[in-house]
Rosetta silent file (secondary structure, phi, psi, omega in degrees, C-alpha in Angstrom):
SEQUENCE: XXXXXXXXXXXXXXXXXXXXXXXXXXXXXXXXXXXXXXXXXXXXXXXXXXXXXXXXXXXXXXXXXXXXXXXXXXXXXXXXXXXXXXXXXXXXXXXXXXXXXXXXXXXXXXXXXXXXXXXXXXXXXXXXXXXXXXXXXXXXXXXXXXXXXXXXXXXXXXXXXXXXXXXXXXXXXXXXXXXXXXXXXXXXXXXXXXXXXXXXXXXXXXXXXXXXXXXX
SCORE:     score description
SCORE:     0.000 S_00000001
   1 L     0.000  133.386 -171.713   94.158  165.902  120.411 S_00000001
   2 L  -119.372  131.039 -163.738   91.633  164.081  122.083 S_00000001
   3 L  -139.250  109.513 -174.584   87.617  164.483  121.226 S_00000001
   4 L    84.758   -1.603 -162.954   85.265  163.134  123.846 S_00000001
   5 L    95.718   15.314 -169.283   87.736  161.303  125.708 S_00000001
   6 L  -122.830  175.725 -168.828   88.954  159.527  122.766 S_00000001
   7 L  -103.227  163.865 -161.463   92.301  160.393  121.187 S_00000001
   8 L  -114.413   38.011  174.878   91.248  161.347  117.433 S_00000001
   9 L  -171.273   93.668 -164.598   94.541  159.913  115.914 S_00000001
  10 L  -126.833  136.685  150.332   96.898  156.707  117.345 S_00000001
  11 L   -37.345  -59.305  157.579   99.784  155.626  115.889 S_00000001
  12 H   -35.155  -12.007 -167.483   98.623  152.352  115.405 S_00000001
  13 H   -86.703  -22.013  170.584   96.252  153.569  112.448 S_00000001
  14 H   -57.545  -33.764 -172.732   99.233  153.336  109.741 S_00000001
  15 H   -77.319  -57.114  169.514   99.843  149.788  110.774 S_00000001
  16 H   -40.136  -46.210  171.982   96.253  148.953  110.727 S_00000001
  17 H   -31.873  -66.365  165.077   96.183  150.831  107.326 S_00000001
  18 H   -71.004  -20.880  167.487   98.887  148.401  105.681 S_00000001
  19 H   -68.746  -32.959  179.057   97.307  145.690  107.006 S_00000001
  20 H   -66.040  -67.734   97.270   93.667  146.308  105.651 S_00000001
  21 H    70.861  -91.143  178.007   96.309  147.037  102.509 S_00000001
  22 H   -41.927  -65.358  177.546   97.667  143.561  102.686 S_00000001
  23 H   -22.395  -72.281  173.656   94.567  141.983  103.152 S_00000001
  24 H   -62.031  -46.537 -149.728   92.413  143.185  100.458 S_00000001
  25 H   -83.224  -25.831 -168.154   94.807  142.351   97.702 S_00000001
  26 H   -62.848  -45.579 -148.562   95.609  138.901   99.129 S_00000001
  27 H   -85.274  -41.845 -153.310   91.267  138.405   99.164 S_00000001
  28 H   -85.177  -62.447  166.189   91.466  140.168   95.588 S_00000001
  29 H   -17.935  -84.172 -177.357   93.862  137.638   94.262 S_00000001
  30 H   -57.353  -47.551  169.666   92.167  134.407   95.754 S_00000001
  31 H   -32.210  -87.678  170.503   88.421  135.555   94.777 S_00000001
  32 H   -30.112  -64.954  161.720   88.864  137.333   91.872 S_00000001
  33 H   -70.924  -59.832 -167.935   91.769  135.838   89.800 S_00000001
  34 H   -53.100  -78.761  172.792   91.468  132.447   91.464 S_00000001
  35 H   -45.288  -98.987  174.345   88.106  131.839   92.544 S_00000001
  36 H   -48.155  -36.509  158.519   85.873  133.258   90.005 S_00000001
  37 H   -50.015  -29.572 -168.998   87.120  132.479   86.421 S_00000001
  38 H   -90.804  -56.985 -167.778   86.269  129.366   87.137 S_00000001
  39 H   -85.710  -36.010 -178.350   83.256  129.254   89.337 S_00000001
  40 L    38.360   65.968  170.587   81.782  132.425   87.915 S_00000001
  41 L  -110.666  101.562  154.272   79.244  132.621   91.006 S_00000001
  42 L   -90.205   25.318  148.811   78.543  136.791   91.781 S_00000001
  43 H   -68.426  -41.615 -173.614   76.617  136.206   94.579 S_00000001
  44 H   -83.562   -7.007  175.793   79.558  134.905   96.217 S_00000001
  45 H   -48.250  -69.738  178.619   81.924  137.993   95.452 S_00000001
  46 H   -74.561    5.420  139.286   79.982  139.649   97.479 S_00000001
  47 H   -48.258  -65.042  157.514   80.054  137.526  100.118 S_00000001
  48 H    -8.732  -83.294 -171.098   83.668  136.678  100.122 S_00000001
  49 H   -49.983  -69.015 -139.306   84.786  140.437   99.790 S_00000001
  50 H   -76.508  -28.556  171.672   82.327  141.815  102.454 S_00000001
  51 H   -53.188  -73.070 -160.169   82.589  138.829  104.927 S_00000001
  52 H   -63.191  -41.096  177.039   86.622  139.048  104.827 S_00000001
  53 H   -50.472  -48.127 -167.024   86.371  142.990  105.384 S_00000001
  54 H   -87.305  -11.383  161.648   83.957  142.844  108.359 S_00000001
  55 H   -50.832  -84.272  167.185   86.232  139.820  110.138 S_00000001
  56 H    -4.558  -79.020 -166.605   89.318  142.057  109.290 S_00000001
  57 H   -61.983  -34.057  177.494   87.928  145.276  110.980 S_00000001
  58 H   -73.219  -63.603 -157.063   86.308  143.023  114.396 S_00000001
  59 H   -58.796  -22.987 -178.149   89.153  141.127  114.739 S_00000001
  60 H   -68.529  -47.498  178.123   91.477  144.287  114.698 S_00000001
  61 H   -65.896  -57.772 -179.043   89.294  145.998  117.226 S_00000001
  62 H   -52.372  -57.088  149.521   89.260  142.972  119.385 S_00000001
  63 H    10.852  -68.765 -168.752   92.702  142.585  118.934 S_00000001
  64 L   -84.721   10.780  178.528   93.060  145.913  120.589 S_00000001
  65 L  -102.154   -4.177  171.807   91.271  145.270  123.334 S_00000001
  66 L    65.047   42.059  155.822   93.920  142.062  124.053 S_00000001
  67 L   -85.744  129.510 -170.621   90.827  139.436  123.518 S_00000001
  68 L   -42.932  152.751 -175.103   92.338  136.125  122.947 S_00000001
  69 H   -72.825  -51.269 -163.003   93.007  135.233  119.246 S_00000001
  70 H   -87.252    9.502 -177.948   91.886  131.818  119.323 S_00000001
  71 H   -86.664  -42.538 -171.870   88.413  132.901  121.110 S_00000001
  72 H   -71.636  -11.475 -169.669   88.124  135.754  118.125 S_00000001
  73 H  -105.266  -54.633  176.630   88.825  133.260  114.984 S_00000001
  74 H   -57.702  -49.577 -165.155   86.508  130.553  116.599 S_00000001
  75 H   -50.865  -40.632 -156.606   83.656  133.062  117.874 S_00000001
  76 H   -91.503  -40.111  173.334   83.506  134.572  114.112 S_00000001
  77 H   -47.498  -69.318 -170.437   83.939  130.890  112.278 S_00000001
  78 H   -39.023  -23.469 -170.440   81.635  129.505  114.345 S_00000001
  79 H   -86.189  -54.716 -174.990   78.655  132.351  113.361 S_00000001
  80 H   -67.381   -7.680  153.807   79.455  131.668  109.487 S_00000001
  81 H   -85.206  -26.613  155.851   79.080  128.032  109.265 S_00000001
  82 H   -71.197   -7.255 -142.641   76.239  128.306  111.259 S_00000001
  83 H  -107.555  -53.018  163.883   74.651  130.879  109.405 S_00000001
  84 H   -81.132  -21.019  158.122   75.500  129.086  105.767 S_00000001
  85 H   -32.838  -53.016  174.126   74.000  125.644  106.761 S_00000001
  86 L   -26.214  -58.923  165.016   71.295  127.124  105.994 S_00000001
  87 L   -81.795  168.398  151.441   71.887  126.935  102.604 S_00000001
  88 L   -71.120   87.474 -171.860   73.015  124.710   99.913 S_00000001
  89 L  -112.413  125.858  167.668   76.750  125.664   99.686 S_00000001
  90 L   -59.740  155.888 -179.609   79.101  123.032   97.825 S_00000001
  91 H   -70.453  -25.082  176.430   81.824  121.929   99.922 S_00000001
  92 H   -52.345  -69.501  165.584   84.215  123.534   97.609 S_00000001
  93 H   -30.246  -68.831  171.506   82.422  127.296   98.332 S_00000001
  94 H   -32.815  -57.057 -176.481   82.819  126.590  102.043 S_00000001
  95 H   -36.371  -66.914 -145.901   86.106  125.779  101.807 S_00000001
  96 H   -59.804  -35.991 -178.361   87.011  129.222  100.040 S_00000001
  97 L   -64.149 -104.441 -174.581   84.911  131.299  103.021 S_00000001
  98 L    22.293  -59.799  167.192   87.165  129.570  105.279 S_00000001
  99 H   -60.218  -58.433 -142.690   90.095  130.959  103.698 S_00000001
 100 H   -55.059  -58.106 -166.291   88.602  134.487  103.270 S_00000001
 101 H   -39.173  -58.807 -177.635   87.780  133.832  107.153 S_00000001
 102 H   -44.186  -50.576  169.711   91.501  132.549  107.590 S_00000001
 103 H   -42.207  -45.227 -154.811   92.822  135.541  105.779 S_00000001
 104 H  -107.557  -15.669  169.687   91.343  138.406  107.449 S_00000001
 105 H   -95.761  -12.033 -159.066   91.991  137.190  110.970 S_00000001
 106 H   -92.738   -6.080  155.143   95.267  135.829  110.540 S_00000001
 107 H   -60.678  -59.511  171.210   96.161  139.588  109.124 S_00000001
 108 H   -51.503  -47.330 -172.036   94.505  141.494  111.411 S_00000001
 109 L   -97.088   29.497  173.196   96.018  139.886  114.739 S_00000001
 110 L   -72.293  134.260  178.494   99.315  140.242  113.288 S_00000001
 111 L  -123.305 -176.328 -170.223  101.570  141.546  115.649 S_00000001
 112 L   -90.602   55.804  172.808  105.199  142.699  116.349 S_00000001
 113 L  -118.397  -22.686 -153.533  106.417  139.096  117.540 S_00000001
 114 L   -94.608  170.991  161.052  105.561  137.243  113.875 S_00000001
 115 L   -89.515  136.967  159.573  108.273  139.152  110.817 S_00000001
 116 H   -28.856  -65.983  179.091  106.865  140.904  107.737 S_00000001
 117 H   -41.379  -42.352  176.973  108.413  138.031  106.090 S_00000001
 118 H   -50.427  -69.499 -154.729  106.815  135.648  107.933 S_00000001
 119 H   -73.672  -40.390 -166.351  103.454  137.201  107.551 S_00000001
 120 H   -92.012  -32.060  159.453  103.810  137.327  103.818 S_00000001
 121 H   -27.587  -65.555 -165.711  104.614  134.049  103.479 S_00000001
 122 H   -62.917  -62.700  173.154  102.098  132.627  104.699 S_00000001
 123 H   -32.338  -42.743  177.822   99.736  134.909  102.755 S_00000001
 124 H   -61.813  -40.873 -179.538  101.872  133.958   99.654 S_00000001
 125 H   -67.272  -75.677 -108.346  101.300  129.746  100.459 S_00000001
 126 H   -70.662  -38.204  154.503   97.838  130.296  100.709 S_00000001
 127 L   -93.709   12.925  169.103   97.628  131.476   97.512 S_00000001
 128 L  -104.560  -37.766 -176.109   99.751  129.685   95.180 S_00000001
 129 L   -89.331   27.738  170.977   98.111  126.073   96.677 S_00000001
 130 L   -95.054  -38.865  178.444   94.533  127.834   95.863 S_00000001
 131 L   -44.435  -57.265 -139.089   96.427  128.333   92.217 S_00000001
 132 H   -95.031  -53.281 -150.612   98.029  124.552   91.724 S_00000001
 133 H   -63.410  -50.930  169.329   94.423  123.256   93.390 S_00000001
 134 H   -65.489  -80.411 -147.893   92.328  124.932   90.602 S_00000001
 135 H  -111.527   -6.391  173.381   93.995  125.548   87.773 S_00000001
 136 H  -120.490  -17.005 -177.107   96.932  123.021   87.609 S_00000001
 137 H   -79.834  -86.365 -163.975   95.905  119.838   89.871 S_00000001
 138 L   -76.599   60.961  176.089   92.646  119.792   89.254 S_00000001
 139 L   -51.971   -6.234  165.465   92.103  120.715   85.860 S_00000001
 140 L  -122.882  106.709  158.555   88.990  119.576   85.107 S_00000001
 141 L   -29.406  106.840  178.399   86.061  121.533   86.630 S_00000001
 142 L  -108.698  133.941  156.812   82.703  119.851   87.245 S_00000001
 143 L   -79.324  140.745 -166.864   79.792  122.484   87.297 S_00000001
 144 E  -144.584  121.763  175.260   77.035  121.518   88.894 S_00000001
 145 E   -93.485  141.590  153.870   73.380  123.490   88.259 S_00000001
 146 E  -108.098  144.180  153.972   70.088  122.955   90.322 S_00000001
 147 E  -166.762  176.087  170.307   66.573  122.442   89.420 S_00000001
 148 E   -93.732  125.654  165.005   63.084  120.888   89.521 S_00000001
 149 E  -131.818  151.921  169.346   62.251  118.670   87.181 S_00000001
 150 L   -77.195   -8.039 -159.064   58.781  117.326   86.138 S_00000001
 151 L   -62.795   23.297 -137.106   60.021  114.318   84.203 S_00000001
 152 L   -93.469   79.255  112.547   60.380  111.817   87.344 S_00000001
 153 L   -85.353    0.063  176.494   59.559  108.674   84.980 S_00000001
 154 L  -117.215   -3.514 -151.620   63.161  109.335   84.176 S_00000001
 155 L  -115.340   26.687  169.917   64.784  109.957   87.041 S_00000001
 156 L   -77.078  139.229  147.365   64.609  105.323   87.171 S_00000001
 157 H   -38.141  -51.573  175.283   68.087  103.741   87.051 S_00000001
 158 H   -44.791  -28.583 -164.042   66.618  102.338   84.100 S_00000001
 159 H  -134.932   32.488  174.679   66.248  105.381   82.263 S_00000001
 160 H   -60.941  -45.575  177.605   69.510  107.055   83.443 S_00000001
 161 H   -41.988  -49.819 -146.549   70.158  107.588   79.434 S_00000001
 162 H   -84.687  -25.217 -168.872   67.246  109.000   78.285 S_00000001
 163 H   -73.863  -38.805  169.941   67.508  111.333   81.547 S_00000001
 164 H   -65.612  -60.817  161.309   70.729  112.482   80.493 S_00000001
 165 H   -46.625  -25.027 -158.480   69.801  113.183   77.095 S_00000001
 166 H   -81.709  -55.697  166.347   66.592  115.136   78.150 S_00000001
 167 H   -19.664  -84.159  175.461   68.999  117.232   80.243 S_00000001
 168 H   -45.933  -51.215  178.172   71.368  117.920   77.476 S_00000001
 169 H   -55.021  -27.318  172.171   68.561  118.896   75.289 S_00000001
 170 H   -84.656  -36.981  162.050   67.163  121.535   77.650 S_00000001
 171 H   -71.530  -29.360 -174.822   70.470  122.459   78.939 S_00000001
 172 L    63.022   39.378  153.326   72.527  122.489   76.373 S_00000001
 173 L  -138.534  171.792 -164.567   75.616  120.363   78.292 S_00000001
 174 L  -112.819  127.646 -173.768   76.665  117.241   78.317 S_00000001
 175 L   -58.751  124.548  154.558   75.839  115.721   81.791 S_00000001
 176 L   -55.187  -35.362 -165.578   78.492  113.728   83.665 S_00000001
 177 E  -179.467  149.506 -178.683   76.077  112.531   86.300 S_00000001
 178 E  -133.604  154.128  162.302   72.767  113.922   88.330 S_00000001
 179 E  -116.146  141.751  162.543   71.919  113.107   91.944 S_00000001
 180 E   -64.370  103.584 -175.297   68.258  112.853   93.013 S_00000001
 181 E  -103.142 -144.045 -156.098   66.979  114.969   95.636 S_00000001
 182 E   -74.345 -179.958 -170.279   63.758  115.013   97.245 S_00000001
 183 E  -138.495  109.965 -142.016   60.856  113.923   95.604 S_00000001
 184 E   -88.584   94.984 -166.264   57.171  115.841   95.390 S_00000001
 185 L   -73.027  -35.232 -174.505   54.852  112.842   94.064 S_00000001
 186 L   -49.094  -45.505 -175.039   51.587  115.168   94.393 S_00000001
 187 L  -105.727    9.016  176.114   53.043  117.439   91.864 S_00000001
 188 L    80.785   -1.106 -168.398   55.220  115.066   90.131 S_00000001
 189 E  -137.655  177.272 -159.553   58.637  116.490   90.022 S_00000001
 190 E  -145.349  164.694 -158.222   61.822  115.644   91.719 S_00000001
 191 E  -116.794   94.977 -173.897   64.596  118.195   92.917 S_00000001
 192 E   -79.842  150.636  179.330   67.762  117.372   90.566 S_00000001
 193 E  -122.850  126.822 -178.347   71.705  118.216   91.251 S_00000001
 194 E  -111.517  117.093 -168.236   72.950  118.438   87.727 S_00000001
 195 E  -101.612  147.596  159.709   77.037  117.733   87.335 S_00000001
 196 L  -137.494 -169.349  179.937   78.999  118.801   84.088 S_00000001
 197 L  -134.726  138.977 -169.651   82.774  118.883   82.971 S_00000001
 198 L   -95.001  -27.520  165.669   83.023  122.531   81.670 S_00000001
 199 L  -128.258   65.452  170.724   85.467  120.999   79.189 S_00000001
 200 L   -89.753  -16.913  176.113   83.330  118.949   77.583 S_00000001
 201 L   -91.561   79.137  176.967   80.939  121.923   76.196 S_00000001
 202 L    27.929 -135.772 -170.022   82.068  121.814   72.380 S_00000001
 203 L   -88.444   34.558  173.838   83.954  124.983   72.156 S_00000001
 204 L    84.217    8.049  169.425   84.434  125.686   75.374 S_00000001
 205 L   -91.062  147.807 -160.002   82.193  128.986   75.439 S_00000001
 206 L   -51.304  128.858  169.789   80.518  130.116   78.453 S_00000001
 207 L   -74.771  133.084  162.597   76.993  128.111   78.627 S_00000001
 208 L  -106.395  104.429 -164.057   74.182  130.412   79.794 S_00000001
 209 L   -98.203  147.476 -166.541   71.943  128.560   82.223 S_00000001
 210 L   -91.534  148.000 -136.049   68.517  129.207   82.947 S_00000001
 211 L   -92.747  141.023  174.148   67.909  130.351   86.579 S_00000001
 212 L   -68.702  132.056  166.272   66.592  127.745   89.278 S_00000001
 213 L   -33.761  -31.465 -131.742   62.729  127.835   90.678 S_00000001
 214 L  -111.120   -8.086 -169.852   64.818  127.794   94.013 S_00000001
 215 L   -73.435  137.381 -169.348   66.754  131.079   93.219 S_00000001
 216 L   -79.600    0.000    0.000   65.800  134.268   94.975 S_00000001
């Protein structure tokens, strides 16, 4: 049956179907299990998730229009790293859009030349060295909070101690290390990157940190 000139049903929609299928649980894995216990950022879920869907669905469409692969995975990388400069994204963050990017195109433009097998593999590496990378290499997590502080008679080499302590007392963690960012002399305060080891916070219970000036 055809509606408008368009056919209202193609074969192709099962395949597409299992792929979106594939997809999500692979993105549900690395985010979700992977990703987030650790980082516990929910701003970035929904980034992740909604990013890797709307890739997924273009690149599939493009796909079917026989637009080159490597034009559609640079064209869509290329908008989201420009797009996230903008912000202050750890390199770490970046990475992980990257996969979600990696994921949803390298899914999408699967075709019948690569094997299921093939295809799950790969899906399968991606997420076991996301696993070992996290939770078995790197085992110890540094957290890193921003904010403005007025204090900047501390923020001397000289007074890296007392700067640390001042930290911990307001923060409640024990700092590893801060970097100095700019610096507002008219008002006095200086724009701090605050590093921690999450297990390093006595008994290891979730810290609740108070929300950055800078935060929408």
């Amino acid at each position: 049956m055809r509606f408008l000139g368009w056919d209202l049903y193609h074969s192709d929609f099962l395949e597409l179907l299992f792929k979106f299928a594939l997809n999500l649980l692979v993105v549900y894995i690395l985010i979700r299990r992977i990703y987030y216990p650790i980082h516990r950022k929910k701003d970035f879920l929904f980034t992740y998730f909604l990013f890797n869907v709307l890739i997924f669905f273009l690149c599939g469409l493009l796909n079917s229009v026989k637009l080159s692969t490597g034009f559609a995975f640079g064209l869509f990388a290329i908008f989201s790293i420009l797009r996230y400069r903008t912000e202050q994204i750890s390199i770490k963050d970046m990475t992980y859009l990257l996969a979600v990017i990696a994921v949803a195109v390298m899914n999408a433009l699967f075709g019948k030349k690569v094997s299921l097998v093939e295809l799950l593999f790969t899906n399968s590496i991606i997420l076991i060295a996301a696993y070992v990378l996290e939770h078995l290499w790197l085992t110890r997590h540094e957290a890193m909070r921003q904010l403005v502080y007025e204090r900047i008679d501390l923020i001397k080499p000289e007074n890296r101690e007392q700067l640390h302590a001042d930290l911990h007392e307001r923060l409640g963690v024990k700092v590893s290390r801060v970097e100095i960012g700019r610096i507002d002399l008219l008002r006095d305060t200086a724009q701090l990157r605050v590093f921690y080891f999450d297990d390093e916070q006595g008994d290891g219970s979730f810290v609740e940190m108070p929300k950055d000036d800078n935060d929408d």
